[in-house]
N, C-alpha and C positions, 0 to 999 in steps of 0.2 A: 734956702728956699725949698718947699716941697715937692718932693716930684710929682707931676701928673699921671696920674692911673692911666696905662696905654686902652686906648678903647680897642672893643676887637675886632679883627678885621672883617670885613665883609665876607670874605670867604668861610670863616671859624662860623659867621650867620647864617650866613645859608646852609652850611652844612648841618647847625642845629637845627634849622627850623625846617630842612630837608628828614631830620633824622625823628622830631616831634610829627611832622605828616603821615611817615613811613608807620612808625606808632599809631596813632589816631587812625589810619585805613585799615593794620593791622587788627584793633580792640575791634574795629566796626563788622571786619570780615567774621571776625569771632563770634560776635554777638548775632550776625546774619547768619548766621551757620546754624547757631542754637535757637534761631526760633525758629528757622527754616527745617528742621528736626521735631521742635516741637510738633508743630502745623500738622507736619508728614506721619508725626503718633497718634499727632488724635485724627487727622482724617484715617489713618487704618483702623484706629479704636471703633470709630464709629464705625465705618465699614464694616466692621466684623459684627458687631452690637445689631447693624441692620441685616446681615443675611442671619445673625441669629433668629432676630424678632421674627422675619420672614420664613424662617425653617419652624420655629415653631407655630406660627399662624398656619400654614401650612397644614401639618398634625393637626393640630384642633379642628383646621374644617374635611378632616377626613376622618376623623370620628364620629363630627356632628348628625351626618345626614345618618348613624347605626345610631346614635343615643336617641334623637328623637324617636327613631320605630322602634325601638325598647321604649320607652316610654309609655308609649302608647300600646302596648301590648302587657308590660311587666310591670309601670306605674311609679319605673325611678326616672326622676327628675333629670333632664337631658344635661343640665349645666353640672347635677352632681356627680353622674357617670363620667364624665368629660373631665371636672377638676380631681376626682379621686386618681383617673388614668393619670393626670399629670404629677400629682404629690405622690404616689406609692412606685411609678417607674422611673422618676424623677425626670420627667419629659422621654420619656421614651427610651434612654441609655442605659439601664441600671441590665445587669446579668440576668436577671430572672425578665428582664422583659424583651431584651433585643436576641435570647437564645432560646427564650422556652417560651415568647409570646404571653406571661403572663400577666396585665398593665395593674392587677388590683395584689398583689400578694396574698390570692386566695390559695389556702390551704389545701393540699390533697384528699380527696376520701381513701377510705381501703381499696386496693385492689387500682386504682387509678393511678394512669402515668403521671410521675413526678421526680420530682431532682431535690435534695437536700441540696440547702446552705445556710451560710449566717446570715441573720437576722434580729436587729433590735427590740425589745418590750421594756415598754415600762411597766416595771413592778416595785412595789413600796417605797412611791417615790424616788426611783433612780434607773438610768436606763441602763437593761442588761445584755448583752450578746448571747444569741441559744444560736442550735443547728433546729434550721426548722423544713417539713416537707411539704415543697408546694408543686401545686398540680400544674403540668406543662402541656401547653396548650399546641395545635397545627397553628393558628391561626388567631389575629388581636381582634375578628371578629367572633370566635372563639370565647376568648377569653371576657369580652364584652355580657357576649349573653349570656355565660357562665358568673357574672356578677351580677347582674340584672335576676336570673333564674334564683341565684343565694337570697336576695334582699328579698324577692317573692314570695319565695317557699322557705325561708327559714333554715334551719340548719335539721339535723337531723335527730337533736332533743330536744327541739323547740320549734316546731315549725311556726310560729308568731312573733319568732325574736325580732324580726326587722319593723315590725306592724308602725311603731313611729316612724320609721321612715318613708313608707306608703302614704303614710294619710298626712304626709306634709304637703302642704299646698303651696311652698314656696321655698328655693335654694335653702336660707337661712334656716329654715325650722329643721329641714330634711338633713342639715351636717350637723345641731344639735342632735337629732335624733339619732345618727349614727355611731356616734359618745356613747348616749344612754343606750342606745341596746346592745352595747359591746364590740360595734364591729372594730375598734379600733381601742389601742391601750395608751396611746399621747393624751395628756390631756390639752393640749393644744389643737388637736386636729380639727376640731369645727370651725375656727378662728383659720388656721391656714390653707381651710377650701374655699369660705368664704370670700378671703384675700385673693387666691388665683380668681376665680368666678367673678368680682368686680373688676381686678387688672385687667382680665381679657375680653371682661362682656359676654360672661358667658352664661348668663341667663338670655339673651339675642334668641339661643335655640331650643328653649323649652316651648314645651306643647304648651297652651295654656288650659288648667287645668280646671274640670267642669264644676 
């Protein structure tokens, strides 16, 4: 006769399905751990992402109220003083703007305080590294109407160079125009003042123009 397979005893039960609970609470703590981590990354993501957004809103409505009265005195467009100050200082951190107050990488004249450093051009299709001198300002209201005053008046073998960008009647036309009359050697930069000036709404602060 064959023998009967001993069943197992109730305690050998309990103690597995004691030892399979232990497990399953285990995996669960685990998996509560890692979303409970997750959660706590992206609420600081965000947190951070929103005193960003807020440090730069911030900046842009403390330039706003000096672009429009350039504007209206010198005739550049309040939103493209505003998005030029954010693309060329790169919101305000770059060396040349948070040491020497410069927000546009306008160039030194003779005889004018300034500071060399590097700086990128694009020349024959490829960007190059120069040491270039630029004029260093007291003050980013300074610096403001020193870019406003360039687009004005020209440069100093041309005083007409900027004339397309005066007689733009509208953000768009005025960061094309800033291509064509040189002030800038990417050829992308009208497309990426254009970009900041809708993301932020920042035609809101121009004059409207007669």
């Amino acid at each position: 006769m064959a023998k009967k397979k001993r069943r197992k005893s109730k305690k050998k039960l309990r103690q597995q399905r004691l030892l399979w609970l232990i497990g399953g609470l285990f995996a669960l703590v685990v998996v509560a751990s890692m979303v409970s981590e997750t959660v706590i990354y992206q609420r600081q993501q965000t947190q951070s992402e929103d005193a960003d957004h807020a440090q730069k809103a911030a900046w842009i409505n403390q330039l706003a109220p000096y672009a429009r009265e350039l504007q209206e005195k010198y005739h550049v467009i309040a939103s493209i003083s505003i998005a030029q100050a954010i693309l060329e200082s790169n919101w305000n951190t770059s060396t040349l703007a948070t040491q020497y107050h410069n927000l546009y990488g306008i160039k030194a004249d003779a005889g004018q305080k300034s500071v060399v450093l590097p700086t990128k051009e694009y020349e024959n299709g490829q960007w190059i590294t120069i040491q270039g001198r630029f004029a260093a300002y007291s003050s980013w209201q300074e610096s403001m109407k020193a870019h406003a005053m360039l687009l004005y008046r020209g440069t100093s073998w041309n005083t007409n160079q900027y004339q397309h960008v005066l007689a733009a009647k509208d953000y768009a036309t005025a960061a094309q125009a800033l291509t064509q009359d040189g002030y800038a050697t990417d050829p992308s930069y009208a497309k990426k003042l254009i970009t900041i000036i809708q993301t932020w709404h920042l035609d809101r602060f121009d004059v409207p123009t007669k």
